[in-house]
C-alpha positions as CSV (number, residue, x, y, z in Angstrom):
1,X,-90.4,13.9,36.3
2,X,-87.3,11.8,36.0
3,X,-86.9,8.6,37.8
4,X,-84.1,8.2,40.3
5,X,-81.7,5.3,39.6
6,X,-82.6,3.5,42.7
7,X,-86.9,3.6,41.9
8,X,-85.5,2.8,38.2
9,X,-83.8,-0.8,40.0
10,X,-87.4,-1.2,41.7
11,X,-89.5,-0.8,38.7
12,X,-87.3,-2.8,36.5
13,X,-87.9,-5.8,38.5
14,X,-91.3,-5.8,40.4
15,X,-93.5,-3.3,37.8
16,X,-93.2,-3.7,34.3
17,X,-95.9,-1.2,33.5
18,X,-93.2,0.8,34.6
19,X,-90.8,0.0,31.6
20,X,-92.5,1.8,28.5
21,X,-92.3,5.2,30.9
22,X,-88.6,4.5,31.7
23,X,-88.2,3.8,28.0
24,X,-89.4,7.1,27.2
25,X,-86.4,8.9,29.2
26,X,-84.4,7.9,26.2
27,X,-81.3,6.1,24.8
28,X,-78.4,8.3,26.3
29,X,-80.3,7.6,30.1
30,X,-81.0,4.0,29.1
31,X,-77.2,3.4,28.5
32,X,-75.9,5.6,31.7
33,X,-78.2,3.4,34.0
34,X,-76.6,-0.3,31.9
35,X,-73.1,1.6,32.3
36,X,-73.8,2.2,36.2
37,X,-75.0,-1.3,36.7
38,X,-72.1,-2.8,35.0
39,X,-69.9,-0.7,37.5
40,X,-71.5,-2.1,40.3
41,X,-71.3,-5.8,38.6
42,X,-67.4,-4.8,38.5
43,X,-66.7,-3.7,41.3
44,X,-68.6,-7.1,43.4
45,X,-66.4,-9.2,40.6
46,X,-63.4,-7.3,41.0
47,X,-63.3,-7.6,45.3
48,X,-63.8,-11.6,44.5
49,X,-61.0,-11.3,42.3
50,X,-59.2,-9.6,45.1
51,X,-59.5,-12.1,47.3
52,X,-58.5,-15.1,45.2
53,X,-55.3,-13.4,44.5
54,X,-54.4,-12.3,47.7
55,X,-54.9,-16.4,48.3
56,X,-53.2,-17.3,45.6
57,X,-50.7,-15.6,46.9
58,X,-50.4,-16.3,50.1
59,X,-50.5,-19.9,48.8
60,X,-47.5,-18.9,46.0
61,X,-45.3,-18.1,49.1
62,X,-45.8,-20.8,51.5
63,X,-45.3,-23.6,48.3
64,X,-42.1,-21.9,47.2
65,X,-40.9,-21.8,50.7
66,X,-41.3,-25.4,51.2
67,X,-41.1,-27.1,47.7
68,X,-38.7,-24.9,45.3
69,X,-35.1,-24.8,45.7
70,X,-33.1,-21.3,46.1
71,X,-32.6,-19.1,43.2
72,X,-30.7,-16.4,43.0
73,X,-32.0,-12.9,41.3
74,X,-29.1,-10.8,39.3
75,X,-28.8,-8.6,36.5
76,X,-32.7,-9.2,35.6
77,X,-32.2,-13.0,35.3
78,X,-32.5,-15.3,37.5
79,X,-30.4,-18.4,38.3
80,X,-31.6,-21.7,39.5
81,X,-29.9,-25.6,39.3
82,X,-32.6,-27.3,37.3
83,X,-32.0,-29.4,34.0
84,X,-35.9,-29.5,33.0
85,X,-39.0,-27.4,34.0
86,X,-40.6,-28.2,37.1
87,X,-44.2,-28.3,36.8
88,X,-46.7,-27.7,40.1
89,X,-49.9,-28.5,39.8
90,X,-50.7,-29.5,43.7
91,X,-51.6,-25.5,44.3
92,X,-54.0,-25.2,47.5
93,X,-55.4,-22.5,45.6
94,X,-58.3,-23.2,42.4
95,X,-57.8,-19.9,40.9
96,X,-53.5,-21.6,40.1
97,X,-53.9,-24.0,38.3
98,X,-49.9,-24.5,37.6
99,X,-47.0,-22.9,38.6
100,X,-44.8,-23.5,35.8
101,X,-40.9,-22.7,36.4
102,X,-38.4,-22.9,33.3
103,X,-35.2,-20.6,33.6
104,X,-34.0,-23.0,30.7
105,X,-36.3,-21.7,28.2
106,X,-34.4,-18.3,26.7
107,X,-36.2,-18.0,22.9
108,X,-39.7,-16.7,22.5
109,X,-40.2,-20.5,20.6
110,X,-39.1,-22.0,23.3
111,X,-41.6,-20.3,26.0
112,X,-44.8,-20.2,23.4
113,X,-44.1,-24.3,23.1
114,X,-44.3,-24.8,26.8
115,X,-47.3,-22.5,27.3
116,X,-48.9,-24.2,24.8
117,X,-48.3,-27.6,26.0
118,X,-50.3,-26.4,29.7
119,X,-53.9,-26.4,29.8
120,X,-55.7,-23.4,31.1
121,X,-58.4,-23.9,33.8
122,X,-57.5,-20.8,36.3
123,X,-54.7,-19.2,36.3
124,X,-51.3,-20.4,35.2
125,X,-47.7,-18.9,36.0
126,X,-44.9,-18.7,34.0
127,X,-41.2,-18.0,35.8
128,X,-39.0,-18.2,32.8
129,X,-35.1,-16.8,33.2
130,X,-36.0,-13.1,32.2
131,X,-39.7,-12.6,32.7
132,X,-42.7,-13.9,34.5
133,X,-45.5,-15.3,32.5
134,X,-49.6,-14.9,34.0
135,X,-52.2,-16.4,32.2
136,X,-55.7,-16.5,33.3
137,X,-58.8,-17.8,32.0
138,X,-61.6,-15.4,32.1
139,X,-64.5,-17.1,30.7
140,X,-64.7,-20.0,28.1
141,X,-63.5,-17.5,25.0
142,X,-60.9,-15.5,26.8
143,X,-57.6,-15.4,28.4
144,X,-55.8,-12.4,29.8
145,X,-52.0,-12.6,29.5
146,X,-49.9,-10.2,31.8
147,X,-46.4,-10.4,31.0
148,X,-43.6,-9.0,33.3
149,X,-39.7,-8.6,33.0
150,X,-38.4,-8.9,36.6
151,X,-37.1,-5.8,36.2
152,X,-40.2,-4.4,35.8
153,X,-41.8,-6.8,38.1
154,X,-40.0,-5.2,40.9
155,X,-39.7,-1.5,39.6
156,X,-43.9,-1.1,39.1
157,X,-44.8,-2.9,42.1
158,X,-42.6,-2.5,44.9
159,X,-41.2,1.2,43.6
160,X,-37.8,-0.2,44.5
161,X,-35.0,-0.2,42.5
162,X,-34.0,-4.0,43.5
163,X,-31.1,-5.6,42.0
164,X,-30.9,-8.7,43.6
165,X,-32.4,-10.9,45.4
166,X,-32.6,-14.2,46.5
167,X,-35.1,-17.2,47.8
168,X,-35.6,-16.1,51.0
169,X,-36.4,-12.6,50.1
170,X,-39.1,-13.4,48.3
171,X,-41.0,-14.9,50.2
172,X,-40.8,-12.2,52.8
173,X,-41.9,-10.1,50.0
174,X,-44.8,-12.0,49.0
175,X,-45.9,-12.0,53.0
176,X,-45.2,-8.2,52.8
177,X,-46.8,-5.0,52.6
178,X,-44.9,-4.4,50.0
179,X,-47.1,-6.4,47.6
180,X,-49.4,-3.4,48.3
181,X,-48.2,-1.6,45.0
182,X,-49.1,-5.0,42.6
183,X,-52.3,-5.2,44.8
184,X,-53.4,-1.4,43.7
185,X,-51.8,-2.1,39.8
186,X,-53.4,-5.6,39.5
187,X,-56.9,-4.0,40.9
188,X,-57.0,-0.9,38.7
189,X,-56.4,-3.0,35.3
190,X,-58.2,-5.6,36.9
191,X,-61.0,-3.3,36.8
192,X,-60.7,-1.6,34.1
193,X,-60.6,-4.5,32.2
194,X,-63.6,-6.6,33.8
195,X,-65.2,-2.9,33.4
196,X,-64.8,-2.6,29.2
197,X,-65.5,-6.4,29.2
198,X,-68.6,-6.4,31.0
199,X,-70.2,-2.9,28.7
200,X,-69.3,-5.0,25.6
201,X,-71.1,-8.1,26.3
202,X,-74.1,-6.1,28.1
203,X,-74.7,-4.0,25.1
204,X,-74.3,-7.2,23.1
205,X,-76.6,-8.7,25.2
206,X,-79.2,-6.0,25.3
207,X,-79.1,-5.8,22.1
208,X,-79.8,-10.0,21.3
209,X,-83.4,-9.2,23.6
210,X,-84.0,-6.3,22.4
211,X,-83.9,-7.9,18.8
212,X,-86.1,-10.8,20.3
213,X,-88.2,-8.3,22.0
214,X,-89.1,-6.9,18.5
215,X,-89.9,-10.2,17.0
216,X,-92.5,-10.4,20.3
217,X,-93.8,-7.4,19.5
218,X,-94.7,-7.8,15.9
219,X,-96.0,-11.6,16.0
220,X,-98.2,-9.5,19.1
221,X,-99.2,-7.0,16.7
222,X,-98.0,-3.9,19.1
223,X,-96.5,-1.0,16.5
224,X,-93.3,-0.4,18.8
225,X,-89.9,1.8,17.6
226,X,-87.0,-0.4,18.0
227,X,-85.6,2.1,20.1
228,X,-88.2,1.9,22.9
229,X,-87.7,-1.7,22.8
230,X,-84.0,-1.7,23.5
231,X,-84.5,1.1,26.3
232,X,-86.7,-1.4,27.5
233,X,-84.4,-4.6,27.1
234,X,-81.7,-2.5,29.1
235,X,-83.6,-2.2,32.1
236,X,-85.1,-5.9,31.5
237,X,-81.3,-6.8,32.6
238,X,-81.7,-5.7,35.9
239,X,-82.7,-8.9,38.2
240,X,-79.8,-11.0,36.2
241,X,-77.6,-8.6,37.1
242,X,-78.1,-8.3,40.4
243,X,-78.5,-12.3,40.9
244,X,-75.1,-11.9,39.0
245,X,-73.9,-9.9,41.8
246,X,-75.7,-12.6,44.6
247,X,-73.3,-15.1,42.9
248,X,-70.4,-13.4,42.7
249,X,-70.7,-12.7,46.5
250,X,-71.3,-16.2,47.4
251,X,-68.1,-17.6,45.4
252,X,-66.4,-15.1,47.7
253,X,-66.9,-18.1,50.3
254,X,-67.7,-21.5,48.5
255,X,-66.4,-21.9,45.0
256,X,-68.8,-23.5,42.8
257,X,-70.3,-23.1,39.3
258,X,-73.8,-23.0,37.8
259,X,-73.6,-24.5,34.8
260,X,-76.0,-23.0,32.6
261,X,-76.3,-19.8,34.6
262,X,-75.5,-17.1,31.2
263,X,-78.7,-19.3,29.6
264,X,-80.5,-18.2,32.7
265,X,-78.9,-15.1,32.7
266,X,-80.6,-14.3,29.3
267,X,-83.8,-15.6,29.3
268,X,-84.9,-14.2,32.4
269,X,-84.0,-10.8,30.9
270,X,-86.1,-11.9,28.3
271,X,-89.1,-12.9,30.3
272,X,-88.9,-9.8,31.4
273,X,-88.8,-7.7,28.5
274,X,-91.9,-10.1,26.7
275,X,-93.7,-9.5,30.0
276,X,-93.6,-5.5,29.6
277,X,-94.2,-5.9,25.8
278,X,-98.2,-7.8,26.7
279,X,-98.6,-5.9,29.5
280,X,-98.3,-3.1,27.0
281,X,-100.6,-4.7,24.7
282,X,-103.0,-5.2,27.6
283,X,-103.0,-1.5,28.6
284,X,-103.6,-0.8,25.0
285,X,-106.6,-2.9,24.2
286,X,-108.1,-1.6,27.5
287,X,-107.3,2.0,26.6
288,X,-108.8,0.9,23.1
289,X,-112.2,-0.4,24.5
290,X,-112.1,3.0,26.3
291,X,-112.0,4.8,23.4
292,X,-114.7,2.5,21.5
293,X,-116.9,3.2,24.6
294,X,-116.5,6.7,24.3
295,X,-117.1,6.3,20.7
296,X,-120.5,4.8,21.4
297,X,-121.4,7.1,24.2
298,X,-120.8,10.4,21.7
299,X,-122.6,8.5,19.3
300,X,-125.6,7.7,21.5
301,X,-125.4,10.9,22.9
302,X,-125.7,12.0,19.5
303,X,-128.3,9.8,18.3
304,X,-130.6,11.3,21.6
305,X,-129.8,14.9,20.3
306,X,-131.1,14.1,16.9
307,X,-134.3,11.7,18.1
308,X,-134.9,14.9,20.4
309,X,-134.5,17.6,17.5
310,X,-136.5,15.8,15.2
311,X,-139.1,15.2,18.0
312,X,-139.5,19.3,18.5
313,X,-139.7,19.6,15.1
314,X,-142.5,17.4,14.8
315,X,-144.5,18.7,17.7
316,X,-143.3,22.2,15.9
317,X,-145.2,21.4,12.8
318,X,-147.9,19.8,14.2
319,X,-148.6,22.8,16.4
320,X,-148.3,25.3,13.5
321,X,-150.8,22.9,11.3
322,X,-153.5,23.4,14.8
323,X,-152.4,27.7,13.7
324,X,-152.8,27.5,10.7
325,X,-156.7,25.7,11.0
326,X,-157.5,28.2,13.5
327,X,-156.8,31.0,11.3
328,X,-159.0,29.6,8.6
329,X,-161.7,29.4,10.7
330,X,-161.7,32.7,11.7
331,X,-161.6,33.6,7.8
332,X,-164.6,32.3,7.1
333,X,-166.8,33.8,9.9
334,X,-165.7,37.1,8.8
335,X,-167.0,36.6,5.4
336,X,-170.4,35.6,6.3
337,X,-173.2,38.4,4.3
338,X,-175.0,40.7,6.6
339,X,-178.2,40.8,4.7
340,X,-178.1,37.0,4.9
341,X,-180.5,37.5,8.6
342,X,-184.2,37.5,8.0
């Protein structure tokens, strides 16, 4: 009988007996459950996501409205008195990290120098002349550029055909339901991305255990098919994940980090999957000494059978010599002479 998903969550993290019969459902069911937990990863990561942006920019509005001076927005550039980029780092917001505004910079050299010259902790944002720069630090190894024409900007996300605008009516922009649009757009390959992202490093991950997981086996001396052991290593991801999700949820509200949390991440996974592994060994040297003691019980039984065969036959052959004496006996009387009596 096939396991529902929510019992296959249960067993994965309070019975690892469990894991060698979820193992045997197969790969393609082993993957669709990883897949359906990384959606549910996502989608906790992505409404975090969410909310830091709509802070950031709700935070975005209320600076430019009281720190940078008015611009004008014409003819997909934008106009602005300043002789040198102003840089803002004073964001009330961790996620920005800089606000960087240059409407000097025209040439791709000129933009990739700046960028380069700003470090990366959150996210930073570019307003050059013609275009609007995001850049946001996903993990150590990665960040996402988004890069947007103001054109564009305003054509995709307010489904407007804008043509100019000023100060002022941006910031009643930002406030707006307008910003509903870039909300949905930002969301969707927000997801999608964080989605792709999450699969690749799981399967990765699964993999790494799963590869550990066979090493465990072997130096245990358990005859295991790789396969079984990565089924299992997929499943052995289910309490990270869902502490994953724990922490997620609480950086909704307090934003700290846990420094070495993708160590823990891993190894509980695979405690989990060594755990399965000996309890596996354990069920198989019991089921073992089963065997060995119905081996010794057929061969007792046998050894009865043959003690109680051997026993008839004696007391067979010893009644047929007790025949055979009789018979004599009565050989002899009948040859006795007649003429023998005086």
């Amino acid at each position: 009988m096939e396991i529902s998903f929510p019992k296959k969550i249960w067993y994965s993290i309070t019975k690892f007996e469990k894991y060698p019969d979820m193992a045997q459902d197969g790969i393609f069911k082993a993957v669709r459950y990883l897949i359906t937990m990384a959606i549910i990863v996502t989608t906790f990561a992505l409404c975090g996501s969410m909310i830091k942006m709509n802070k950031a920019v709700g935070n975005l509005a209320q600076y430019i409205e009281q720190n940078i001076p008015d611009f004008t927005f014409e003819d997909g550039k934008v106009s602005m008195e300043l002789t040198e980029p102003m840089v803002i780092n004073d964001i009330a917001n961790s996620q920005i990290n800089k606000v960087i505004i240059n409407p000097i910079a025209e040439t791709s050299e000129q933009k990739e120098e700046l960028e380069n010259k700003e470090t990366i902790v959150g996210t930073n944002i570019y307003f050059f002349k013609d275009e609007i720069i995001l850049k946001n630090k996903v993990d150590d190894e990665h960040i996402q550029t988004q890069n947007y024409t103001y054109k564009d900007f305003i054509a995709n996300y307010t489904k407007e055909d804008i043509q100019n605008f000023n100060k002022a009516d941006l910031i009643e922009f930002l406030r707006s339901e307008k910003m509903t649009p870039f909300y949905t757009s930002y969301a969707t390959t927000m997801f999608i991305y964080l989605l792709l992202t999450d699969i690749i490093y799981l399967l990765l991950d699964t993999f790494r255990i799963a590869v550990f997981g066979w090493i465990t086996a072997v130096v245990a001396k358990i005859k295991m098919k790789f396969s079984a052991i990565y089924n299992m290593a997929i499943y052995s991801f289910t309490l990270p994940m869902i502490l994953n999700i724990i922490y997620l949820i609480v950086n909704y509200f307090i934003d700290f980090k846990i420094k070495y949390f993708e160590v823990a991440y891993t190894t509980i996974a695979y405690i989990y999957l060594a755990a399965a592994i000996f309890i596996l060994k354990d069920d198989f040297i019991k089921k073992m000494q089963e065997v060995m003691k119905i081996r010794q019980e057929q061969k007792n039984v046998r050894e009865e059978i043959k003690r109680q065969e051997e026993e008839k036959k004696e007391k067979k052959d010893k009644d047929d010599d007790k025949d055979e004496g009789k018979d004599e006996n009565g050989d002899k009387d009948t040859d006795t002479p007649e003429g023998s009596e005086a």
